[in-house]
C-alpha positions as CSV (number, residue, x, y, z in Angstrom):
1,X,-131.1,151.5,281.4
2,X,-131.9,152.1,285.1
3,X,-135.2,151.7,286.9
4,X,-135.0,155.3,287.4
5,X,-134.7,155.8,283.8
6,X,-136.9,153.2,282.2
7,X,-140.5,153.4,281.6
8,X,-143.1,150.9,280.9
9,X,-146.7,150.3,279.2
10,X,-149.0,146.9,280.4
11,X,-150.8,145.3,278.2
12,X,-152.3,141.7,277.2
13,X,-150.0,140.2,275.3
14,X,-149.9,136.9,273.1
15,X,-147.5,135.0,270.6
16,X,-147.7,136.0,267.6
17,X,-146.1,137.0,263.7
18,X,-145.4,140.5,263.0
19,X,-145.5,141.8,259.7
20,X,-144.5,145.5,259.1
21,X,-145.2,147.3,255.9
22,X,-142.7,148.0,253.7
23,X,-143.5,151.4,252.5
24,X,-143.4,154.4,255.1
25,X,-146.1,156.8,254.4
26,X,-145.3,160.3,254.5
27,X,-146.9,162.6,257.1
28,X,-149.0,165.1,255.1
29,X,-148.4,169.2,255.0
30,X,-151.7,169.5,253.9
31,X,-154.0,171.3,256.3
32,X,-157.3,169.3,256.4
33,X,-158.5,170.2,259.9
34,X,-158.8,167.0,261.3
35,X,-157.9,166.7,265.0
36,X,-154.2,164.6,264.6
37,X,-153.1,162.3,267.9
38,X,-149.6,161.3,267.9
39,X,-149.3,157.9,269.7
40,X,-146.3,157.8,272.0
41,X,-146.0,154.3,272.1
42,X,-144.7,151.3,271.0
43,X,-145.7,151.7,267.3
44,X,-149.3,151.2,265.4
45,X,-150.2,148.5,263.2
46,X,-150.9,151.2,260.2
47,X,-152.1,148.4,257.9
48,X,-154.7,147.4,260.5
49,X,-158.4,147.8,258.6
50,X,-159.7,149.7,261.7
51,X,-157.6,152.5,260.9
52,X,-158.6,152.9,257.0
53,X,-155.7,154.7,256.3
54,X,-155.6,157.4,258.8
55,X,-152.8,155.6,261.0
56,X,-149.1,156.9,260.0
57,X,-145.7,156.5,261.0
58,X,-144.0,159.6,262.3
59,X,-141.1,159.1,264.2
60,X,-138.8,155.9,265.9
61,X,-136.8,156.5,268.4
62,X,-135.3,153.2,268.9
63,X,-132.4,152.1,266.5
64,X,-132.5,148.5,265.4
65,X,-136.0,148.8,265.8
66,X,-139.0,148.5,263.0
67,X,-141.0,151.2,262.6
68,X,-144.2,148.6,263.3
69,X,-145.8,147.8,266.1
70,X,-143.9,145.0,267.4
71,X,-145.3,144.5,271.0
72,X,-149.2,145.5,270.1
73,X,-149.5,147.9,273.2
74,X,-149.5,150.9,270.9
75,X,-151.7,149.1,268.1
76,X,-154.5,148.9,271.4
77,X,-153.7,152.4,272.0
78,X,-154.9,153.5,268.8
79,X,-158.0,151.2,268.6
80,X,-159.4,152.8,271.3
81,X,-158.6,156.7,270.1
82,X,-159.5,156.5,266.6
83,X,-160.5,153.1,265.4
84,X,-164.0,152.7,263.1
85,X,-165.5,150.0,265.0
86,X,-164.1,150.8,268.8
87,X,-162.9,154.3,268.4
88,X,-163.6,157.8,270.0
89,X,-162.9,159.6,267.7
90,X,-163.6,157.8,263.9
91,X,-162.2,160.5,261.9
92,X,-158.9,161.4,263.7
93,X,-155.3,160.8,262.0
94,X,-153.2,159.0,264.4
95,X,-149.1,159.4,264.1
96,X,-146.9,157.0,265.5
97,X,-143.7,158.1,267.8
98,X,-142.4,154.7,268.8
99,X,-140.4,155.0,271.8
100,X,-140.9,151.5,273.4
101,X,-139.7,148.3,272.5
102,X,-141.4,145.1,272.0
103,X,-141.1,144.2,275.7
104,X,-143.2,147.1,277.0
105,X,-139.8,149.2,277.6
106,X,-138.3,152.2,277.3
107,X,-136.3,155.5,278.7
108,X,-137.4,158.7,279.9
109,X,-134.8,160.1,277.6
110,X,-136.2,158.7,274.4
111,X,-139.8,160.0,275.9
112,X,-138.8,163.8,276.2
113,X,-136.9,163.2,272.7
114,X,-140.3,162.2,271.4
115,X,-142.2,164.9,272.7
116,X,-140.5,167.6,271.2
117,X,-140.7,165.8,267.9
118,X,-144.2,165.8,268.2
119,X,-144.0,169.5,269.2
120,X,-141.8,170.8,266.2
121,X,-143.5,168.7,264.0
122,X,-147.0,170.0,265.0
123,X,-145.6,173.2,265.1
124,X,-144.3,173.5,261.1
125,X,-147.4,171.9,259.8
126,X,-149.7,174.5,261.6
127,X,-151.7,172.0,263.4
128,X,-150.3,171.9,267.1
129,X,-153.8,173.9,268.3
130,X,-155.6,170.9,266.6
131,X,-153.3,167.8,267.7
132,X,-153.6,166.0,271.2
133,X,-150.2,163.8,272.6
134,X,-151.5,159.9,274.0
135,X,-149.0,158.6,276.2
136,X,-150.4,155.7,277.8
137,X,-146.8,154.9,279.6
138,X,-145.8,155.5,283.2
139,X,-142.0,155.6,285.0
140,X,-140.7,157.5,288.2
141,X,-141.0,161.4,288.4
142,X,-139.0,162.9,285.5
143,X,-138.3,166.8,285.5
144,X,-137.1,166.7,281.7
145,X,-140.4,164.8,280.7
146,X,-142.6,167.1,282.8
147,X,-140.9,170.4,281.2
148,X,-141.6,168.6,277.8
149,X,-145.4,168.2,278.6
150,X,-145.0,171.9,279.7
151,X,-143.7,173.2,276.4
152,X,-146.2,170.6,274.4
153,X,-149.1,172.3,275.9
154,X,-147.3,176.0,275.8
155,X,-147.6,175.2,271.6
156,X,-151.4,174.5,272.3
157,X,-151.0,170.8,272.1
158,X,-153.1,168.9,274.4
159,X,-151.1,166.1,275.9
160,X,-152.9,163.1,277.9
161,X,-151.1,160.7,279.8
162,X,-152.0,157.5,282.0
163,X,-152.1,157.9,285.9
164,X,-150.0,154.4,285.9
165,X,-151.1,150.7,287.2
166,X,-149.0,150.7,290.5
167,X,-152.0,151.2,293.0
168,X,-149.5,154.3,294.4
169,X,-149.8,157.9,294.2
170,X,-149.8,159.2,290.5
171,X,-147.2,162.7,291.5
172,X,-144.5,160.4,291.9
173,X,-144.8,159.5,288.0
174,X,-144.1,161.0,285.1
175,X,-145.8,161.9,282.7
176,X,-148.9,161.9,285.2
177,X,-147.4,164.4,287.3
178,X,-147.0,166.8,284.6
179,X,-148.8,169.7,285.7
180,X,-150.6,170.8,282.1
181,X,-151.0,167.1,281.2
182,X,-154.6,165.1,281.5
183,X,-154.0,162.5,284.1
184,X,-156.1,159.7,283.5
185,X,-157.0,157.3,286.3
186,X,-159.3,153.4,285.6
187,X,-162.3,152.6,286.6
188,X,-164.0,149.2,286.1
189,X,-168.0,148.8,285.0
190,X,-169.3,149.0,288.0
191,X,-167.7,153.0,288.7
192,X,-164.8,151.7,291.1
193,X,-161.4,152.9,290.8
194,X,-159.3,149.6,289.6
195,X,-157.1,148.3,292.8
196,X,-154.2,148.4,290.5
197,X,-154.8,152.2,289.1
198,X,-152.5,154.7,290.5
199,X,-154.5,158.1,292.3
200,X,-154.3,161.0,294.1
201,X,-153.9,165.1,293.5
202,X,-152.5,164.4,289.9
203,X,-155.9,162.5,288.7
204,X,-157.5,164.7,286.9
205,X,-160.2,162.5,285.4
206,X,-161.0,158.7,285.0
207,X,-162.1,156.7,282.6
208,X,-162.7,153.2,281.5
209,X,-160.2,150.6,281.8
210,X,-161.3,147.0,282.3
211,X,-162.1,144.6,279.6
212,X,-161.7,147.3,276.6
213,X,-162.3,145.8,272.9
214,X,-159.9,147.0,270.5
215,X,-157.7,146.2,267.7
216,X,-154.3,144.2,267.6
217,X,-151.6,143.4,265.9
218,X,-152.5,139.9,264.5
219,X,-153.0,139.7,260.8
220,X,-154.3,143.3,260.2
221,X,-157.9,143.1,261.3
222,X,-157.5,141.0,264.6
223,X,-159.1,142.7,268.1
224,X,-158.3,142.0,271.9
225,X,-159.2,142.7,275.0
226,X,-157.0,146.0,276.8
227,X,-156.9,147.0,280.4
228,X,-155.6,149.7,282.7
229,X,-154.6,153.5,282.7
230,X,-153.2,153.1,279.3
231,X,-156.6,152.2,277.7
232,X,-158.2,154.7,280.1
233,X,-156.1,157.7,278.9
234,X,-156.8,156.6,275.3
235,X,-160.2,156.6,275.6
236,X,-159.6,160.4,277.2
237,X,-157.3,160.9,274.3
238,X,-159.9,160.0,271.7
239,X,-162.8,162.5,273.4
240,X,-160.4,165.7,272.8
241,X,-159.8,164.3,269.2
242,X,-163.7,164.5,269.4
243,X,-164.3,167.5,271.0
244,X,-161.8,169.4,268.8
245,X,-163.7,167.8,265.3
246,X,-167.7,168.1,266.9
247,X,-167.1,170.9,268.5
248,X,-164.1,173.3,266.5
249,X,-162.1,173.9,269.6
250,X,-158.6,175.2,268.9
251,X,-155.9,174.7,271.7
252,X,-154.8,172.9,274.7
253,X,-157.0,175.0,277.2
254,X,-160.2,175.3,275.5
255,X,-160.0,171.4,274.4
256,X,-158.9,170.6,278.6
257,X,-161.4,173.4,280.2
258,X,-164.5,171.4,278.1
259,X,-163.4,167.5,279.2
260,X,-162.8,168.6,282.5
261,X,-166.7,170.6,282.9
262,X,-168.5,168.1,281.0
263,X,-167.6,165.6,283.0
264,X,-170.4,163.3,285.3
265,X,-168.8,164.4,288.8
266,X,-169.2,162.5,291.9
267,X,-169.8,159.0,291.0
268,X,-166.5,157.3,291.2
269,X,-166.3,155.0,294.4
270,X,-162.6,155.1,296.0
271,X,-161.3,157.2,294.0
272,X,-158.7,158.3,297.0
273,X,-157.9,162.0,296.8
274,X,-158.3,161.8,293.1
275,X,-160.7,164.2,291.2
276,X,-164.2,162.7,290.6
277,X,-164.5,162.9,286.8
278,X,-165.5,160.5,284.6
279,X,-165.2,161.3,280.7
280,X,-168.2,162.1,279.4
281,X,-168.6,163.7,275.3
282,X,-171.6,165.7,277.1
283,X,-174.3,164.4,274.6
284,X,-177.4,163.8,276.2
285,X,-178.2,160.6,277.9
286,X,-182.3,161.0,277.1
């Protein structure tokens, strides 16, 4: 695997034992209505008591690989979307595409594999105008990944992706320069872009991404502290989950049109050529 080819998610990381369920549940046909988020990741902890069920394996794209979470970067990923106690969106179902190893890794090949999973399985189940894509990853411009995003959002999927921690310009990444994707730069507390978080014309929004509480993979019910673009983009992730439960939009435009307008505008400092979004779920602050 090249640099060229390789991608790669940050995360906090610690030592410790991984335990992966032994039974695979089975992705249901049955049309609930729930907004669905598949996690393109490295896996999700589905035992994890945050996730009360609603956290499923769908795919693995990496042979020799457990269908668990086995590097915890996915497991923070989904905290932050759908979790009970830190979650955006509390009612989602969240399906697991593993296509990163338990170092953080993985290729741009695996990542457009992934995505048209996600697309054909969204697509026979009837729920692709209902169902969002988190990919809280980053690697060098990738055509095959971009079209991908392209014919994920064609299906009405809306597909969210991390601007990347490189402190460069976000259009030399993929997925962030995916032109129908929802870049997602980092702020910190006090509204300033993060020095590491990528920018530029490709940002379409920021969110949080310093110090985030969220589950991990230690034990089933442990939490940790996540950081970056990645848990930026989830949160982003988690507010169309939102937005398509609290509000009944259908579809990657309607669901992208109303994060993008809601948004408080003008308050990020340094945010260098990016747009000056920050998420917002539009409820009233009075």
């Amino acid at each position: 695997m090249t640099a060229k080819d390789s991608i790669r998610a940050r995360c906090l990381r610690a030592s410790r034992k991984i335990l992966c369920p032994t039974l695979r549940p089975a992705i249901s046909d049955t049309v609930d209505h729930l907004p669905e988020v598949y996690v393109l990741d490295s896996g999700i902890d589905i035992s994890h008591a945050e996730f009360s069920g609603r956290a499923l394996y769908g795919e693995n794209f990496l042979p020799g690989s457990p269908d668990c979470d086995d590097d915890g970067h996915g497991t923070h990923m989904a905290g932050i979307i759908g979790g009970k106690t830190y979650g955006v969106a509390k009612s989602c179902t969240m399906v697991s595409v593993k296509v990163q190893t338990k170092d953080g890794k993985g290729t741009m090949s695996d990542l457009a594999n992934g995505i048209h999973w996600v697309i054909q399985d969204a697509v026979r189940r009837g729920v692709s105008d209902r169902s969002v894509i988190n990919m809280s990853l980053s690697g060098r411009y990738n055509l095959s990944v971009n079209n991908a995003v392209k014919k994920a959002t064609d299906a009405g999927i809306t597909v969210v992706v991390s601007a990347g921690n490189s402190a460069k310009f976000a259009c030399d990444f993929s997925p962030a320069s995916a032109i129908t994707a929802i870049t997602v730069a980092a702020i910190g507390h006090d509204y300033c872009r993060r020095p590491f978080s990528n920018y530029g014309p490709c940002v379409n929004i920021f969110a949080p991404g310093s110090s985030i509480s969220t589950t991990s993979i230690s034990g089933g019910s442990g939490h940790e502290y996540s950081f970056g673009t990645s848990a930026a983009a989830a949160h982003v992730s988690g507010l169309a989950a939102y937005f398509i439960s609290s509000e009944n939009l259908r579809g990657f435009k309607a669901v992208r049109s109303r994060i993008l307008s809601v948004a408080s505008k003008g308050l990020v400092k340094d945010p260098r050529c990016s747009s000056n979004r920050i998420a917002f779920n539009g409820v009233s602050r009075n």
